[in-house]
Backbone bond lengths (Angstrom), bond angles and torsions (degrees), N, CA, C in turn:
res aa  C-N    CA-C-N  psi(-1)  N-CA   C-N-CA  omega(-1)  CA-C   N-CA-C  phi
1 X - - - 1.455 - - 1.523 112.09 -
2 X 1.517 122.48 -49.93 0.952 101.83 139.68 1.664 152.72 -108.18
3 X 1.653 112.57 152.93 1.598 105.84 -160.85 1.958 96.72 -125.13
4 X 1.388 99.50 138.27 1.579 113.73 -154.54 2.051 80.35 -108.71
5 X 1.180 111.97 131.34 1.269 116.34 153.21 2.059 123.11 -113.01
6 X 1.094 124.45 177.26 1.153 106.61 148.19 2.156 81.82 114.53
7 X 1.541 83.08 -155.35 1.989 90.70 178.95 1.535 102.87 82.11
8 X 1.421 83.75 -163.84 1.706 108.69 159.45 1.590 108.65 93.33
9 X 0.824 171.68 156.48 1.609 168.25 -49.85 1.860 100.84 -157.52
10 X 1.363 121.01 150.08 0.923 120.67 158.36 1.366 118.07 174.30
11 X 1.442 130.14 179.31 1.686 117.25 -160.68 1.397 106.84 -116.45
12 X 1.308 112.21 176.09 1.513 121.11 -167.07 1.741 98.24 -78.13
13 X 0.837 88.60 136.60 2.343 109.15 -172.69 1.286 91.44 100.29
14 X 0.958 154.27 -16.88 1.945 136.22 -138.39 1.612 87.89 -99.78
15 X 1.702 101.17 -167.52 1.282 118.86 175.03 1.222 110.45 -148.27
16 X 1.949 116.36 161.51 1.462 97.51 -166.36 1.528 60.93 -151.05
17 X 1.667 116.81 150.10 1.111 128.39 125.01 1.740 165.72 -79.03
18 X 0.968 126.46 123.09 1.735 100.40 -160.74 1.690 96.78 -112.44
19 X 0.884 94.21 169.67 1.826 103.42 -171.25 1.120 110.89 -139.94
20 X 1.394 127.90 154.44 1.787 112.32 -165.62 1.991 81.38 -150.62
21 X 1.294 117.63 133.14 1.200 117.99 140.01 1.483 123.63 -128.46
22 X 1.744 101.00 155.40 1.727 106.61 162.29 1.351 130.17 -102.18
23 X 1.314 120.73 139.64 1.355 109.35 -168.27 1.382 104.43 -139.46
24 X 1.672 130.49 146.17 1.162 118.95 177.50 2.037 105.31 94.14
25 X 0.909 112.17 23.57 1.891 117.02 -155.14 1.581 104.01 -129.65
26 X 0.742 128.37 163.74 1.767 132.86 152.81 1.030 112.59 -88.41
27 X 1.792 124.04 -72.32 1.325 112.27 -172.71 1.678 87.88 -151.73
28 X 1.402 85.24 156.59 1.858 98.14 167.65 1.082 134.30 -115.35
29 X 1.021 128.74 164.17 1.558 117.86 -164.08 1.059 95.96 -121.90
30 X 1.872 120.22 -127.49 1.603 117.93 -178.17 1.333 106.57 -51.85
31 X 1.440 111.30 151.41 1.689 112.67 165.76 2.097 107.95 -137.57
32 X 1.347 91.62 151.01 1.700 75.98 -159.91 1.570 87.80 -129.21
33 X 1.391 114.68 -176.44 1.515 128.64 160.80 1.518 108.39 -120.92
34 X 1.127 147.56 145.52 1.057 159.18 137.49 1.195 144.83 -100.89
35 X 1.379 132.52 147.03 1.673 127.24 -175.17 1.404 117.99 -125.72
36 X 1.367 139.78 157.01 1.302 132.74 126.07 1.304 99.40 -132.59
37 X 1.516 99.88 133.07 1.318 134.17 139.70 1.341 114.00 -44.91
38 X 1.851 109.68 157.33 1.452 103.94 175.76 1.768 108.44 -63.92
39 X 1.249 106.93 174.71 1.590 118.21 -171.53 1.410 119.15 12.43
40 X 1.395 115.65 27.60 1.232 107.35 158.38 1.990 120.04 -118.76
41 X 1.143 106.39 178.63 1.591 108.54 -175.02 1.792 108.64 -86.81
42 X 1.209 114.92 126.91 1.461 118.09 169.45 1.201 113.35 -32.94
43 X 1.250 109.21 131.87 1.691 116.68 164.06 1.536 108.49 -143.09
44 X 1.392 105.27 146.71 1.309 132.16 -172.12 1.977 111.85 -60.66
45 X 0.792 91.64 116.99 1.984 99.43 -173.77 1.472 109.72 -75.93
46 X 1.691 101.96 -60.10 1.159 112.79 -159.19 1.599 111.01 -146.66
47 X 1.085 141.71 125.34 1.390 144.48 163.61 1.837 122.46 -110.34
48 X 1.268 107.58 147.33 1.262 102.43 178.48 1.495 99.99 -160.03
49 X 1.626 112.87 143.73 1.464 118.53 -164.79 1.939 96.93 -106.10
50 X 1.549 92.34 -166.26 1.701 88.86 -165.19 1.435 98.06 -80.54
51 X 1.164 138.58 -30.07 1.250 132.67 179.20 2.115 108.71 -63.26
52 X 1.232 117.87 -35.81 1.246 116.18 178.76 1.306 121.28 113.37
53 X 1.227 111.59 10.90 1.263 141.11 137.41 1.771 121.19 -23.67
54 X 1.306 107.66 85.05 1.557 99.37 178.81 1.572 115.23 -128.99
55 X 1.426 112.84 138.82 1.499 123.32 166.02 1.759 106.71 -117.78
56 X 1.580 82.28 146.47 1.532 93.77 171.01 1.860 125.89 -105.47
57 X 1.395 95.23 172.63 2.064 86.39 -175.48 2.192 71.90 -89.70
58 X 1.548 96.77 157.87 1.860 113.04 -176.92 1.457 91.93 -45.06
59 X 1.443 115.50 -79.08 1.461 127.96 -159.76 1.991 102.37 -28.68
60 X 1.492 130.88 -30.19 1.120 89.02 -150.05 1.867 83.37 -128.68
61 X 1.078 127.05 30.78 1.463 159.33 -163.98 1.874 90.17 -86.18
62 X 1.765 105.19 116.94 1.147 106.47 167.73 1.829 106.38 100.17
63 X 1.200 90.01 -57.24 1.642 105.15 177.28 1.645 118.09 -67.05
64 X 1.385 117.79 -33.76 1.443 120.33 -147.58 1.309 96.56 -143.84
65 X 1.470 113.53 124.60 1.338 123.48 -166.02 1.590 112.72 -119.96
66 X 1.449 127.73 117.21 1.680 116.88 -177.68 1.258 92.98 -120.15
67 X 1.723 98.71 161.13 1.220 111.85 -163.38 1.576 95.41 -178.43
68 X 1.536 112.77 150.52 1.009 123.11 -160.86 1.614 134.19 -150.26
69 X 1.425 128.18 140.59 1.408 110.98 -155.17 1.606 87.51 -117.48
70 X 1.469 124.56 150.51 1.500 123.42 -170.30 1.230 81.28 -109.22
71 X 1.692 124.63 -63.52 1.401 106.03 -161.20 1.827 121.25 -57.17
72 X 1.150 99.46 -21.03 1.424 77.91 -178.07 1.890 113.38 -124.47
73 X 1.520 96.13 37.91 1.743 112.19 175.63 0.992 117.85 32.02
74 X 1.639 104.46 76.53 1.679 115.04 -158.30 1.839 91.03 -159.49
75 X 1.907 103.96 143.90 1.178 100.24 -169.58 1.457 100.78 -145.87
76 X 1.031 135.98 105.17 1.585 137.58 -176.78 1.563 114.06 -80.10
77 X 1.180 132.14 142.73 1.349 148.17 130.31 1.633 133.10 -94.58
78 X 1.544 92.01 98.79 1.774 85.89 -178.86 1.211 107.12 -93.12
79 X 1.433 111.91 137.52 1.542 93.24 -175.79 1.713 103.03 -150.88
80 X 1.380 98.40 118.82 1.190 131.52 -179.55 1.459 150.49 -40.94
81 X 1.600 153.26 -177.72 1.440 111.69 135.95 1.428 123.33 43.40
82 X 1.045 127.89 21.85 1.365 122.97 168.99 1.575 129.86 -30.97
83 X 1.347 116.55 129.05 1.662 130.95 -171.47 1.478 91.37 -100.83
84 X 1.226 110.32 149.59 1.683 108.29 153.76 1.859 109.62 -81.61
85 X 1.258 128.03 -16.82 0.975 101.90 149.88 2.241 132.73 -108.36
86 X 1.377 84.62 62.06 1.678 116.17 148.69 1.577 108.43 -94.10
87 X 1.317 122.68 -35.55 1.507 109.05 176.20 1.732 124.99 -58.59
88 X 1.535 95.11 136.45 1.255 94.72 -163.53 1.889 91.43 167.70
89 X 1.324 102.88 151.78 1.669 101.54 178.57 1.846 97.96 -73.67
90 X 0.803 110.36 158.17 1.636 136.90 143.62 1.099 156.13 -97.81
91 X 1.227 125.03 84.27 1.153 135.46 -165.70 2.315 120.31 -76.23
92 X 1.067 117.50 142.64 1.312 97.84 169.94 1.805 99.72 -132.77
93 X 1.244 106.46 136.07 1.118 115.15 166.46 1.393 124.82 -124.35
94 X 1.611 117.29 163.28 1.505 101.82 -155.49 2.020 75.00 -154.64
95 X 1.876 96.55 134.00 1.685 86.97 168.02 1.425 95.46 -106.45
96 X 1.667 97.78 138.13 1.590 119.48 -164.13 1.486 115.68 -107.36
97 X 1.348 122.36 152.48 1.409 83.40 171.32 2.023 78.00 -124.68
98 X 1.536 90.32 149.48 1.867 93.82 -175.31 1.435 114.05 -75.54
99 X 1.445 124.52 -52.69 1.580 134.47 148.34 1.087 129.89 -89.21
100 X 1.322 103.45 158.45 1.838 108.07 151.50 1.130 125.15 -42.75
101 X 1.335 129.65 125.21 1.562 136.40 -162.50 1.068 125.85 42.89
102 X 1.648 123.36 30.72 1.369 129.24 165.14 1.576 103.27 -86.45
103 X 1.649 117.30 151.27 1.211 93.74 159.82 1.411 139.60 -83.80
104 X 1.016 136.25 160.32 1.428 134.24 168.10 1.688 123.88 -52.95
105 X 1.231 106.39 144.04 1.937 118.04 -166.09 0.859 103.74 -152.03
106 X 1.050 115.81 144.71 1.360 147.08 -178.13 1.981 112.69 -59.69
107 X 1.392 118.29 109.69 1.568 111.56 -179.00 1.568 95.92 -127.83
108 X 2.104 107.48 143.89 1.237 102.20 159.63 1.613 116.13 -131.31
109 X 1.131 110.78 -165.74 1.170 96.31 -166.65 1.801 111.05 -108.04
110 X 0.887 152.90 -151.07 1.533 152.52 169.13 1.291 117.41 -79.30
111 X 1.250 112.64 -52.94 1.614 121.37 158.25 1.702 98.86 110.42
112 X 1.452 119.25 140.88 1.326 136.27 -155.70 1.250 101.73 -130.21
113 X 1.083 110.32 132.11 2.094 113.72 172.21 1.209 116.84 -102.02
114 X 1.577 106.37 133.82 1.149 123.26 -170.18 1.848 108.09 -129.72
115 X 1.457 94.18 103.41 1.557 122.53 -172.51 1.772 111.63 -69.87
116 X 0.879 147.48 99.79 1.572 140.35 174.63 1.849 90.28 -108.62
117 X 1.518 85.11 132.30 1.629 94.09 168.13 1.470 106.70 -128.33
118 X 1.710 142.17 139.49 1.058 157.07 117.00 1.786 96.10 34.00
């Protein structure tokens, strides 16, 4: 349900975009981006609610811009200034709710790698 496009290799200053849609859902509520790096634990990048409401984790503040379309259950990460340590997969997750008066759960997506080199 959800499918992450975007990633893929790139160098320190550049920019890469990632794209996240939901499909199959009613409506969504918070929607976030996420990462892990190798041997480290996922942490939250970027969040943004249905109004458009977004905070960032410090590290990627200034650099990395989310933003998001309701009508058509779609969630961008532009992201900027590239670090080599931005590499790391990406995950986006979004809590969905599938029907009317179902409750809302937790969905993520497959997760996309995003390469920054020196």
């Amino acid at each position: 349900q959800l499918v992450e496009s975007g990633g893929g290799s790139g160098q320190a200053g550049g920019s890469l975009n990632l794209s996240c849609t939901v499909t199959g859902v009613f409506t969504i509520n918070t929607m976030a981006w996420y990462r892990q790096a190798p041997g480290k634990q996922r942490e939250l990048v970027a969040r943004i609610d249905y109004g458009g409401r977004a905070d960032y984790v410090e590290a990627v503040k200034g650099r990395f811009t989310v933003s998001r379309d309701n009508m058509n259950k779609r969630m961008d990460l532009q992201m900027n200034s590239l670090k080599p340590e931005d590499t790391a997969v990406y995950y986006c997750y979004a809590k969905i709710v599938v029907d009317v008066g179902s409750p809302s759960r937790d969905a993520w997506g497959q997760g996309t790698q995003v390469v920054v080199s020196p």
